[in-house]
C-alpha positions in Angstrom: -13.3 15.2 28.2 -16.0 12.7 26.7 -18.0 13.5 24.4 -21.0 12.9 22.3 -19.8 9.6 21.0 -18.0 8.8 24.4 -14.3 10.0 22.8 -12.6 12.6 23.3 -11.1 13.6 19.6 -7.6 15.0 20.9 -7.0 11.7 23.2 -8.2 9.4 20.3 -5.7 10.5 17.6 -2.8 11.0 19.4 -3.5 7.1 20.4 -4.1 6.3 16.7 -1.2 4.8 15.6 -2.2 2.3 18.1 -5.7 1.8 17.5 -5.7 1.9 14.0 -4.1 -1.7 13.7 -6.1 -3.4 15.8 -9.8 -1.7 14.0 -8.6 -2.5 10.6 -8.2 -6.2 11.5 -11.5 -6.2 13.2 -13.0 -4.3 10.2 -11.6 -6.5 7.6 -14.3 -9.2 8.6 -17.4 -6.7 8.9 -19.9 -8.5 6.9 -21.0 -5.1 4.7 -17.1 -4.2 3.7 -16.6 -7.4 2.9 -19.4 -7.5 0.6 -18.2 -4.2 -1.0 -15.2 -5.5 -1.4 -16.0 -9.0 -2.8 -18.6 -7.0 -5.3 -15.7 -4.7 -6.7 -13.5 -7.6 -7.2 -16.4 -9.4 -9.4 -17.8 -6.6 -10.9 -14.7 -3.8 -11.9 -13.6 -7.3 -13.9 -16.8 -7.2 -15.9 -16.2 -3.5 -17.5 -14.9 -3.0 -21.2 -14.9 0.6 -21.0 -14.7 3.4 -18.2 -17.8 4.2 -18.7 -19.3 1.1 -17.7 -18.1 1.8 -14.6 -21.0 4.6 -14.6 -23.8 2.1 -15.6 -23.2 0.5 -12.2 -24.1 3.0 -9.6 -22.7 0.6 -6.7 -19.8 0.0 -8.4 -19.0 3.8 -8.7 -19.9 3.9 -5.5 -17.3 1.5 -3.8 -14.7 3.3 -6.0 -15.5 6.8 -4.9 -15.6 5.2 -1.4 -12.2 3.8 -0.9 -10.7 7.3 -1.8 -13.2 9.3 0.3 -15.0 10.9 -2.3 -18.7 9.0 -1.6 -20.3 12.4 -1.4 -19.2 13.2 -4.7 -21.3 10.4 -6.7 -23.9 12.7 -7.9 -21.2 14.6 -10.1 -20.6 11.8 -12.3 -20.4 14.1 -15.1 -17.1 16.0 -13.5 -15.5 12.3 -11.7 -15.7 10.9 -15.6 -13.9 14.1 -16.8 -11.5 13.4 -13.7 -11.0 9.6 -14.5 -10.5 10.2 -18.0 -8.3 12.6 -18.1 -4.4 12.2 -18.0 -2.4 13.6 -14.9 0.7 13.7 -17.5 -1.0 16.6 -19.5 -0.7 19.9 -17.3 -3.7 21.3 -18.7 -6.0 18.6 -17.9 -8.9 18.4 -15.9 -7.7 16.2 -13.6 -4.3 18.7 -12.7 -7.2 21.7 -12.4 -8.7 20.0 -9.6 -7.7 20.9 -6.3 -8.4 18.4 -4.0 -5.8 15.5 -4.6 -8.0 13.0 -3.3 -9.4 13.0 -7.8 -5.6 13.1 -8.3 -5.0 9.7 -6.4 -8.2 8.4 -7.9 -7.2 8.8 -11.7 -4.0 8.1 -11.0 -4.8 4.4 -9.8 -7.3 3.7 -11.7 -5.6 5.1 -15.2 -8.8 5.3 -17.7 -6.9 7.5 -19.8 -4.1 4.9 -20.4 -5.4 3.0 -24.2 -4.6 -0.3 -22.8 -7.6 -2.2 -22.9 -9.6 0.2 -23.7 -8.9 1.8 -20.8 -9.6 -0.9 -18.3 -6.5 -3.0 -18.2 -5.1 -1.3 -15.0 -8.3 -1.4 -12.7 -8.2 -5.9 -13.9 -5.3 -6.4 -12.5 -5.7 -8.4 -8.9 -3.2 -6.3 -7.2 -5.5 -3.1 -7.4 -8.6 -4.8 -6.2 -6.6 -5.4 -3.3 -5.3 -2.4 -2.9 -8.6 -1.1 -3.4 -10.4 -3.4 -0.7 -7.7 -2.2 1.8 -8.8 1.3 1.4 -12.2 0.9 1.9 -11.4 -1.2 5.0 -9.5 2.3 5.8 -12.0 4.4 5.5 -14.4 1.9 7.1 -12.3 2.9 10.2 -12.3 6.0 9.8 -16.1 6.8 10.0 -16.3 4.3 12.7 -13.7 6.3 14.8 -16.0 9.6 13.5 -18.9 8.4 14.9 -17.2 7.8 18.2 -15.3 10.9 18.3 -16.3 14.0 15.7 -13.8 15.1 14.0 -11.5 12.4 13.9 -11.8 11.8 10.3 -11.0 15.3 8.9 -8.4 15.5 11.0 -6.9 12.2 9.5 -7.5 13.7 6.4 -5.8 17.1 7.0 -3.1 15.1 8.3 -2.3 12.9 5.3 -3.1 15.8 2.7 -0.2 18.0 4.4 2.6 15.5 5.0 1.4 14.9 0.7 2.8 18.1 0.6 -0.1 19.2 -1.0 -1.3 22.0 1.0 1.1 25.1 -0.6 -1.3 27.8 -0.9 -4.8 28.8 0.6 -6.7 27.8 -2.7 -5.8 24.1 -1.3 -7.6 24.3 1.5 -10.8 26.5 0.3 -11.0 23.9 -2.5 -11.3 21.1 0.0 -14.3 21.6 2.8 -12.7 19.0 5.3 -9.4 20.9 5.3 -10.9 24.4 5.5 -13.1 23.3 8.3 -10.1 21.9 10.2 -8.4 25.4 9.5 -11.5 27.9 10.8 -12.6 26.0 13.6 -8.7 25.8 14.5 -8.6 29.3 14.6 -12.1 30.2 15.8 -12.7 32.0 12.3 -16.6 32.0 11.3 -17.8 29.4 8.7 -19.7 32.7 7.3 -16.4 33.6 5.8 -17.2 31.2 2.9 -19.7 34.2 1.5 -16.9 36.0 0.8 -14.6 36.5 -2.4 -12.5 33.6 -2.8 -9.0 36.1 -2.8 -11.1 37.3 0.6 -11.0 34.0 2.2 -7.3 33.4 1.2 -6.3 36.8 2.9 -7.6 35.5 6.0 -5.9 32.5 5.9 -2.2 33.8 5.2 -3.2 35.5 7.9 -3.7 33.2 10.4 -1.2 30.8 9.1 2.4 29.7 7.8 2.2 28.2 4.3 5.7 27.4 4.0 5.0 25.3 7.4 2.1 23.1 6.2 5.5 20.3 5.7 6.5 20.9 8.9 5.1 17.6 11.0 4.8 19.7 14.1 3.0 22.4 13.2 0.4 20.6 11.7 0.3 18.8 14.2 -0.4 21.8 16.6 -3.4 23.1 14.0 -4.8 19.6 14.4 -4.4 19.3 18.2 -6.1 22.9 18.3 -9.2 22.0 16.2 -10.3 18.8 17.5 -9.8 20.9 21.2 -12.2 23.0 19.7 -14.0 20.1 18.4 -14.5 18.1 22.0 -15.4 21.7 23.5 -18.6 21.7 20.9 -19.4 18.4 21.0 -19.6 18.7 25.0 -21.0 22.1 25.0 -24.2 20.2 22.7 -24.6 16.8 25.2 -24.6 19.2 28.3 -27.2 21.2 26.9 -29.2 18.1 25.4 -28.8 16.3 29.1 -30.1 19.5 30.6 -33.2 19.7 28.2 -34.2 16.4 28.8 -33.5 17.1 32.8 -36.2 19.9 32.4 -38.3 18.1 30.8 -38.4 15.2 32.7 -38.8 17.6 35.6 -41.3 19.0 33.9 -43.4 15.5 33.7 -42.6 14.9 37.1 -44.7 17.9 37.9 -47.9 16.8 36.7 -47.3 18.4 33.5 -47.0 21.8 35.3 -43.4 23.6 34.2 -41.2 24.9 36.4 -39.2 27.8 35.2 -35.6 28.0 36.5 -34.2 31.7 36.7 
């Protein structure tokens, strides 16, 4: 079923494994990544302290980037606490934050180690690298988006389960992409967001199998079912966009008179 890119979302990721290869080498030598890429390289070696890293609002942004947390820039309050804090110490920020993308983040870059101030990890050439292969990642990923809806939080979803880090229903509320994978999966209203946290988990362990989330196939199915719901959408809006514009163009056709279909 194409739709509003061209895609269909379901036939795209379950060709993925092929495609990704192949758009990751073509995306490599995109002029902007590789700009992005050559500026973190130059610039993450210029910091003496993690909060430099702050002073440089593209250089914070390219970080939050390559681990998909772009939206988040305007927090930079709560991503220092996050950075800074140690994953070793349960009771610190960084272990009270749900979404393990902040996890991954603090982990690599390792502000709260004293070596160097804090900065000796992020100068080391292998985690540039590392880090200019994740934004070529995600690069891909909101290319595929754009051709197909959905695509990327269904990545997402997929990599945050086989992380094993999808245990209770808090996981998911605390992480829009993965609770919009889950409602739309299961047809349950956005709307239910208004109610009570403990509400919204409820509805969840009631609609699914926490002790399943590791279990590749039945992920797999919750997947398959949203981005089915996804295409539906996504075609539901063109046809009704192509028929407006039929209409109209009718409409035009008719010296500006309007013909009403009933």
């Amino acid at each position: 079923m194409p739709v509003s890119g061209g895609f269909s979302a379901v036939a795209l990721f379950n060709s993925l494994d092929k495609i990704i290869p192949k758009r990751e080498e073509l995306m490599a030598k995109n002029k902007t990544v590789q700009s992005d890429i050559e500026y973190f390289k130059k610039n993450i070696q210029k910091i003496e302290s993690p909060e430099d890293l702050f002073k440089d609002y593209r250089l914070l942004r390219i970080s939050l980037e390559a681990y998909g947390l772009d939206t988040e820039i305007e927090k930079a309050g709560l991503i220092r606490g996050v950075l800074t804090s140690d994953p070793k110490e349960v009771n610190s920020l960084v272990n009270k934050m749900n979404d393990p993308r902040f996890k991954e983040m603090a982990a690599d870059f390792k502000f709260f180690d004293p070596a160097g101030n804090g900065t000796f990890f992020v100068k080391l050439q292998s985690f540039a690298v590392d880090v200019g292969k994740k934004l070529i990642t995600v690069a891909v990923e909101k290319e595929l988006d754009q051709q197909a809806p959905g695509i990327r939080k269904a990545i997402h979803f997929k990599k945050v389960s086989s992380e094993g880090n999808i245990k209770t229903p808090f996981n998911i509320l605390s992480d829009p992409n993965l609770r919009d994978v889950v409602l739309e999966a299961r047809g349950i209203p956005l709307s239910i967001v208004i109610q009570p946290v403990e509400t919204q988990g409820r509805v969840l362990e009631s609609n699914f199998d926490f002790n399943k989330f590791d279990n590749a196939r039945y992920v797999d199915r919750i997947i398959q079912q949203y981005l089915a719901q996804t295409d539906l959408a996504n075609f539901n809006a063109v046809s009704t966009a192509s028929l407006a514009s039929t209409l109209l163009s009718g409409a035009a056709g008719n010296n500006g008179g309007i013909t009403l279909i009933v």
